[in-house]
C-alpha positions, 0 to 999 in steps of 0.5 A: 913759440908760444903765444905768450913769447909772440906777444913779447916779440911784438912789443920789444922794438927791433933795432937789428937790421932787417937781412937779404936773400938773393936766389938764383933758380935753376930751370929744369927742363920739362914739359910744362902743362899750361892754359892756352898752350901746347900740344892738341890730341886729335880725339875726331878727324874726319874719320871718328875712329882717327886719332882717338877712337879706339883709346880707352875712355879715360884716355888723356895722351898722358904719354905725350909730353906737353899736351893739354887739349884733345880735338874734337871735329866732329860734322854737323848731321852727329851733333843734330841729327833731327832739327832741334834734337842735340847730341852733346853726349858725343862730346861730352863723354870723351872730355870727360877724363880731360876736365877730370885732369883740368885738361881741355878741349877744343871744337870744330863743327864742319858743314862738308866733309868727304866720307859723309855724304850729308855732313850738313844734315839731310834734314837741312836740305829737305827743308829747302835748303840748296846745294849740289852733289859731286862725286868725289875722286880719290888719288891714284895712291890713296889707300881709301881709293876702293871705299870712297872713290866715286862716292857722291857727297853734298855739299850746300849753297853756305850763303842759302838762306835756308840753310844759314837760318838752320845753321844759325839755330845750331850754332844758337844752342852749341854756344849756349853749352860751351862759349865760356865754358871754362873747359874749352880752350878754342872754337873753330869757325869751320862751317863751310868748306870741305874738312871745315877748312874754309876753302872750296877748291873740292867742289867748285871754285867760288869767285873771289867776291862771293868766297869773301862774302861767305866768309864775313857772313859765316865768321858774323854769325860765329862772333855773334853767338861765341863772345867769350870763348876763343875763336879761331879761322882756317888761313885757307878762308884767305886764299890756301896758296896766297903768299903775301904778308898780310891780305884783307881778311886776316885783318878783318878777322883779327879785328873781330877778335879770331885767331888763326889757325893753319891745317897745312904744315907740311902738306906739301914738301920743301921748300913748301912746307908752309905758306903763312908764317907772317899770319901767324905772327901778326894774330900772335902780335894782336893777342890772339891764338895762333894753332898750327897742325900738321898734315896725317903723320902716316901720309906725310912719312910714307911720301917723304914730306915729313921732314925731321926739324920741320914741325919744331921749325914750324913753332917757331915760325909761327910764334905758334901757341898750339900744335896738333898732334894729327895722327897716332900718338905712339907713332908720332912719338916714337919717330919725333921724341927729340924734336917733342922734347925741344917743341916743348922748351919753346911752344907758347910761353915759358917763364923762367925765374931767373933771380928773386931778391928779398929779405930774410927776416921781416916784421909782422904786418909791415910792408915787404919788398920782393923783387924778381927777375924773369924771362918768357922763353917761349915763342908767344905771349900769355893769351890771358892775364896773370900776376905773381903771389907770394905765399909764406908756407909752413912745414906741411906745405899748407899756405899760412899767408898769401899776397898778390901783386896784380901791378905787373900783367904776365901778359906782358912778358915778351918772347924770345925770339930770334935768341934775343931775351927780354927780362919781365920784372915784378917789383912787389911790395906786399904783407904778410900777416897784420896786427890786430890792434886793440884800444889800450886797456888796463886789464889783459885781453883774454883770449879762451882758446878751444881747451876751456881750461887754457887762457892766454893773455895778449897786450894791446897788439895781437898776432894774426900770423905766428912769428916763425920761419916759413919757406917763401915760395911763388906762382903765377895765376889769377889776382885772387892768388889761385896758382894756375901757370907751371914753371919749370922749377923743381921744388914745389908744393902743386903750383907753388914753388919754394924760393927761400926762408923766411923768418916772421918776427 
């Protein structure tokens, strides 16, 4: 259409009735890549080598369906090996291929693990910082038995102030590199305890009073340098084996903002696969993450722990945002692709576009009602704030026009559970394109176009968008309109996905 006939388009009243399109998508079943969800790649174990050591270096557990962050736990002594000397490098060149993706990762910097013998480094206690050794005794059955068995570790005093100034330095620089670095989905608190698991039960048995103070103390010291990044905390800070329905330092640590974690999935056989559930339920209802993982996949397969159905059972149980992988990737998925597949359909939040209802044709610049039902599918809510744009798409794919609706947070759209659904509508009234209008004149406005010989004339009313058919097409992401949250439908262009046509008059 030329500009000319735009121009008569505009000014010739519209005296037609305006039609209406109702469209029901259909979801596809796939895995879905989103922020704040799905499955964790463990990049470092307590063994560096386990579960990602010997992968090339550009490795992103592609291969797994449904993963989005890789895992790196990594001790104390690797990150600063001499006192104000970092090596970041350790972390910073495996993420590298993830953000490459805009995949993410995740951290958890221990103080005590049981193949170092100086986890927290020996410069530490050198310093005058006090612990004790122990000597460490394998299983009759475990396969490291001959290479670690009576092997003397040490572990600190975590309420020393030495080593609490030390550690506070620490944690002063690895917040200044990644709390609020868009690459990093979650933080451990991981700072005392064998493993970074918060318990003592390897070492000693600390009384319940001093093992509660250790925990405010450490989770204060955390809190006070990672403000923006989530955190995360071991259930076993809280008592490994206690089962009751809530305890007070679960509720101290939501309070404070930090989410719950359980290392423990599986670890012990049935009917005692798991021993917290409602922790995992109550951080989810707080809004916060909720990161389930199971034990080795290797060990708990060997021993018959590993029990089909289980870990899926675990999502849901937990209303469970993510889910490590802990152990080989290929193996896991080879044994579990069944049960992969239906985590994948229910782990954190899933939107699903059930009915979009709008007009087919509009007028420029006036307002347009589009009204869409949805349905969150998953077992949790969005961690973040999220909000539906509506965008008019040319032939190519290209954005001609885009408009927020920022009344309706996604954050709100709630779960199914117990196979009960709940319906989220958005109800929005949006523009696309505007007029431009101009003082009446008696002479025609010209407008020199890039070829110098061609000169188009308008009347008072100039178009900002051409009148045409565009495909109407939708996504969920930030206010300024930048797609950011897959959905299960097929047709799309990256994180838009088309609805309908359109047609500007």
């Amino acid at each position: 259409m030329s500009f000319r006939n735009i121009v008569s388009a505009l000014t010739v009243a519209c005296t037609t009735a305006l039609g209406a399109a109702t469209v029901r998508p259909v979801a596809t079943g796939e895995a879905l890549k989103n922020p704040g969800m799905g499955f964790v790649h463990y990049r470092f174990d307590n063994r560096m080598w386990a579960y990602g050591g010997n992968a090339p270096a550009d490795y992103t557990c592609d291969e797994f369906p449904g993963t989005t962050v890789t895992y790196m736990r990594v001790p104390w002594c690797v990150l600063e090996p001499e006192e104000g000397k970092f090596r970041w490098d350790v972390i910073d060149s495996y993420a590298a291929a993830w953000i490459k993706k805009g995949l993410k990762i995740a951290l958890r910097v221990t103080a005590f693990e049981d193949r170092y013998v100086y986890a927290t480094p020996e410069w530490v206690r050198n310093a005058g910082a006090k612990g004790e050794f122990f000597t460490r005794k394998c299983g009759a059955n475990s396969p490291f038995r001959k290479c670690y068995d009576g092997t003397k570790l040490w572990e600190p005093d975590y309420l020393d102030p030495v080593f609490l100034a030390k550690l506070e330095n620490f944690l002063k620089a690895y917040a200044a590199r990644y709390d609020g670095n868009a690459h990093v989905a979650f933080i451990d608190v991981g700072s005392w305890g064998v493993w970074g698991e918060c318990h003592m039960g390897v070492t000693r048995d600390l009384p319940k009073e001093v093992a509660e103070r250790v925990a405010k103390v450490h989770m204060n010291l955390h809190r006070r340098y990672f403000r923006r990044t989530p955190l995360v905390i071991s259930d076993d800070f809280a008592g490994g084996m206690l089962e009751v329905p809530d305890c007070p330092l679960q509720q101290l640590a939501r309070s404070m903002g930090i989410g719950y974690r359980d290392d423990s999935i599986m670890c012990a056989k049935p009917p005692k696969s798991w021993y917290h559930p409602n922790w995992g339920v109550l951080a989810e209802a707080a809004g916060l993450p909720v990161v389930i993982e199971t034990g080795h996949f290797g060990m708990l397969n060997m021993d018959g722990r590993w029990v089909k159905g289980l870990m899926a059972k675990s999502v849901e149980d937990f209303h469970a945002h993510y889910l490590s992988i802990h152990g080989w990737p290929s193996q896991i998925l080879a044994n579990c692709r069944d049960e992969i597949d239906a985590i994948n359909r229910r782990i954190g939040y899933r939107i699903e576009l059930r009915e979009v209802e709008y007009p087919d044709e509009i007028k420029l610049g006036e307002p347009v009602r589009i009204r869409a039902d949805w349905v969150n599918v998953g077992v949790a809510h969005m961690l973040d704030s999220r909000f539906v744009t509506w965008a008019l798409l040319d032939e190519r794919g290209a954005v001609a026009w885009s408009a927020t609706d920022d009344a309706a947070d996604f954050r709100d759209a709630h779960p199914k559970w117990n196979g009960v659904e709940k319906p989220f509508r958005t109800d929005s009234t949006v523009h696309f394109g505007f007029v431009h209008k101009l003082p009446r004149i008696n002479d025609p406005v010209l407008w020199v176009t890039e070829d110098l010989d061609k000169v188009h004339q308008f009347g008072e009313n100039v178009p900002t968008l051409p009148c045409r058919t565009y495909r109407l097409a939708v996504s969920i992401g930030a206010r300024d309109g930048t797609p950011e949250i897959a959905l299960p439908l097929a047709d799309h262009v990256g994180l838009r996905y088309r609805i309908g046509a359109l047609t500007v008059r």
